[in-house]
GUMAR-568376 format. One record per residue: z, y, x of N, C-alpha, C in turn. Coordinates in steps of 0.05 Angstrom, whole numbers, plus 5000, padded with zeros to 4 digits. Example, Ala and Ser with C-alpha at 12.3 -4.5 7.8 and 13.67 -1.06 7.14 Angstrom:
515648865264515649105246515649345264;514249555257514349795273515750015258;
END
This chain:
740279201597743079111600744779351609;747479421607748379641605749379571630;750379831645751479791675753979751672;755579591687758479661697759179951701;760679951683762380241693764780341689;766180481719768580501717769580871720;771080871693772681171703774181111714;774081351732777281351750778881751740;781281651741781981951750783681911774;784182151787785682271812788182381800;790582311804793282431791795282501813;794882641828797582611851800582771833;802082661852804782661836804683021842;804583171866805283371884803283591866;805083751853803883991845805084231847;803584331860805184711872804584911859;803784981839803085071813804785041788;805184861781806684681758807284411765;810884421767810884171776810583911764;810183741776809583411747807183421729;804883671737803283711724801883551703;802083321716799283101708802183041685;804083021679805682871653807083041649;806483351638807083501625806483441595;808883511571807183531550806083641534;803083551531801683681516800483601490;801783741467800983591432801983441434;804783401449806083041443805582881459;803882851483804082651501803382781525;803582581544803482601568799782761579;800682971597796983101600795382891611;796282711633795082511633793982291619;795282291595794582091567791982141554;791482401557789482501541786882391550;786982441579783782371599783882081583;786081891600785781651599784881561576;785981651543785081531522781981641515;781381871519778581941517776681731531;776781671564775181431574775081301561;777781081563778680871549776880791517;776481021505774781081481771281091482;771081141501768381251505766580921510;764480901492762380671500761780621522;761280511536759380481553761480461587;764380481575766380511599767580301594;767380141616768379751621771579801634;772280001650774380001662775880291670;778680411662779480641665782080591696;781080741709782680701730784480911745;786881011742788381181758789081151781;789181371801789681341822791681461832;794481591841796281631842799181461866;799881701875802181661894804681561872;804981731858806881751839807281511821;810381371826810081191808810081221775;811381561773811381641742808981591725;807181701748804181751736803381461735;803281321749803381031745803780891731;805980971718807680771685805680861673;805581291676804381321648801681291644;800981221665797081131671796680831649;798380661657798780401652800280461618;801380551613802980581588799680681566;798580881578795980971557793380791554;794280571576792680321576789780381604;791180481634789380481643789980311668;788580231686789380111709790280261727;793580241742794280361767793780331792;793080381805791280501833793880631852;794880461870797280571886795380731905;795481051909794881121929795181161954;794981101979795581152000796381372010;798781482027799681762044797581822052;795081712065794081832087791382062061;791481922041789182122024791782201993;793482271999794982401981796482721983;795482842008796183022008796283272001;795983511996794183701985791083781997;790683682020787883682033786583462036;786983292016786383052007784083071988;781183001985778383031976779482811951;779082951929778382681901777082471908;774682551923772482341925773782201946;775782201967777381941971778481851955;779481861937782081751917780281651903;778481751894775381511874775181351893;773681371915772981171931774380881936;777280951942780280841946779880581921;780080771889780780641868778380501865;775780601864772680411866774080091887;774080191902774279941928777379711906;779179901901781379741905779879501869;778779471862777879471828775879381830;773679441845770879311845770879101843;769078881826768678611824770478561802;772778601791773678531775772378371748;770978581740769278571723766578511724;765878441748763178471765763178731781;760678801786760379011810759879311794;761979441801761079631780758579911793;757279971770754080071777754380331775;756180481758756980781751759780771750;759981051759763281211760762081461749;765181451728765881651712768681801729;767682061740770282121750770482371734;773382311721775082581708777482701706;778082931711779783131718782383141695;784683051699786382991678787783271675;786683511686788283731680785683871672;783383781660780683901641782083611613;784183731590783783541575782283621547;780383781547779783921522776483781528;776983531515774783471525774783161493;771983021487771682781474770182611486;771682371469770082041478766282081480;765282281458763082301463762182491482;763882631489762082751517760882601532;762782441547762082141571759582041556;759481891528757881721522755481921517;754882071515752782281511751182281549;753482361569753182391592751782261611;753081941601753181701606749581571593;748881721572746081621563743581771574;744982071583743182201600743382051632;744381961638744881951666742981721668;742181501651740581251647737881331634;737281541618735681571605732781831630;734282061647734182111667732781931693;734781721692734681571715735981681742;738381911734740482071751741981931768;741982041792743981931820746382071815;746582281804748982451795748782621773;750882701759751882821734753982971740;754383271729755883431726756283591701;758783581695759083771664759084091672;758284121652758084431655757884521627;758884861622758684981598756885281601;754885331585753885581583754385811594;754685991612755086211606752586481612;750486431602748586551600748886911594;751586911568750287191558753487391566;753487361592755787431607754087651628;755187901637754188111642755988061679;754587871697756687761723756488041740;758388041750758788251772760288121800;760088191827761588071847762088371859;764588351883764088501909762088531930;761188651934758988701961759688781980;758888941998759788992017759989292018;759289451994758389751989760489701965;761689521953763289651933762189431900;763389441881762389231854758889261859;757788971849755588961847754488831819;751888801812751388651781750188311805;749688181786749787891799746487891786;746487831759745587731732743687951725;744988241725741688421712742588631725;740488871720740989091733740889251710;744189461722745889641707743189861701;741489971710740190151712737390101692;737189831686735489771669735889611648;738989591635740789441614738489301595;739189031602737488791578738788841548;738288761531739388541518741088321521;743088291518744488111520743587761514;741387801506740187521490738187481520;738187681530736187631558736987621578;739587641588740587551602739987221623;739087151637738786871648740786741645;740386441641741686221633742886181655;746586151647747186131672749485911669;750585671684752285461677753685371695;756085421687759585391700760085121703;759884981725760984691738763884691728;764084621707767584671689769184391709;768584231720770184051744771983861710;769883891684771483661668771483341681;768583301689767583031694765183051707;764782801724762682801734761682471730;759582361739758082171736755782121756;756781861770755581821801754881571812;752381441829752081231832754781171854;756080821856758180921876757280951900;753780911907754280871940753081181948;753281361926754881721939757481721950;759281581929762281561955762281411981;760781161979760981032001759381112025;757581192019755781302040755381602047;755981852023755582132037759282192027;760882022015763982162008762982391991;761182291972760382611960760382611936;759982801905759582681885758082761876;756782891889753783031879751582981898;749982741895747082891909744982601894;742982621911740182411896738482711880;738482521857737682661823739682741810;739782991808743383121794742183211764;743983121746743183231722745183411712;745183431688747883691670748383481646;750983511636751783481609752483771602;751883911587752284111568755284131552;756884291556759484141537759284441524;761284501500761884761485763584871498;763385171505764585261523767385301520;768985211495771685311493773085041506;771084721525771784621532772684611569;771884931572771184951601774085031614;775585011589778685111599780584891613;781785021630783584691647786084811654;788384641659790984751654791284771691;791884981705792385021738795385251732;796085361713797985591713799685461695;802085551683803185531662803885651639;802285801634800486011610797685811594;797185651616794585481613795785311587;797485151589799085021572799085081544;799785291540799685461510796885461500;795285521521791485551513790585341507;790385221523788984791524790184761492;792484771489794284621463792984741443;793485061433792085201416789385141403;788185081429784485001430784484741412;786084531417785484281417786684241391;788184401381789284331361787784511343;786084661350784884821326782584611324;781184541338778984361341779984111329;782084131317781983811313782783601332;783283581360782883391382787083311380;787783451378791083391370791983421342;
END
């Protein structure tokens, strides 16, 4: 029997970056539209739920066909954890439908993303038998370097004994598209990762998410070459 399951996204009105972020437009609708209709699309998802201060984001949560989630001042601020605002929207929604068994939580400013990611995600997470799920994209044949404390350092291989690029170690970027979680990680550690953590794999030109406003031009380009707009 398939579980109850509810996406939520997190939308606060307050963005210091780009303002109105979440209902900017992008390909013609609202950036928030995009998450919501991808859930909304995706098998195996009983209920899409937004969470949000903002009554704008609210119409347009409800306008793309998702449930609005009034959020509270006290977890809307900028030092405000997602995983309250899931939590919040889990609690305010649960039972509706029955008790729901999985949360899909996803990032409405990662919209370069499809209905079959989740349902792909969503079959590992059951097929596994996963307490948590994280998307992530490749980046294995990337040559990483950080600061040290002596000045640039290699992360990944050593400069003095250059691999192959094909030998490089497998290495994979937590892209923050979506995650996938039993709920009593929010209720009991406020966390969205722990138990049995698995990966969804996504293509890496999906690892891009709009935080600047240059981002805007990129996400759109992508999505529209791909087909997704």
């Amino acid at each position: 029997m398939a579980r109850k399951t509810l996406a939520v996204i997190a939308a606060r009105g307050g963005s210091k970056g780009i303002p109105h972020k979440n209902l900017l437009d992008l390909c013609g609708k609202p950036l928030l539209a995009w998450t919501v209709e991808q859930a909304r699309a995706a098998q195996g998802v009983d209920m899409v739920a937004v969470s949000s201060d903002s009554d704008r984001i609210l119409e347009a949560a409800e306008a793309a066909g998702a449930v609005g989630v009034r959020r509270p001042d006290d977890i809307s601020g900028d030092l405000a954890s997602s995983e309250s605002a899931w939590l919040h929207a889990l609690e305010a929604v649960d039972g509706r439908m029955g008790r729901f068994e999985r949360i899909v939580a996803l990032q409405a400013t990662s919209p370069i993303r499809e209905s079959g990611d989740i349902e792909a995600a969503l079959a590992t997470f059951d097929r596994e038998h996963l307490d948590s799920l994280l998307s992530v994209c490749e980046v294995e044949d990337y040559f990483n370097w950080r600061i040290g404390q002596n000045g640039p350092e290699p992360i990944n291989y050593d400069y003095r004994n250059r691999r192959m690029r094909q030998q490089i170690e497998k290495r994979y970027l937590e892209n923050g598209s979506f995650y996938v979680l039993i709920p009593s990680l929010l209720r009991e550690q406020s966390n969205r990762l722990g138990g049995k953590i698995g990966f969804h794999v996504m293509e890496r030109h999906k690892m891009f998410q709009i935080d600047r406003p240059e981002d805007v031009k990129l996400c759109g380009a992508i999505m529209r070459s791909y087909g997704y707009a």
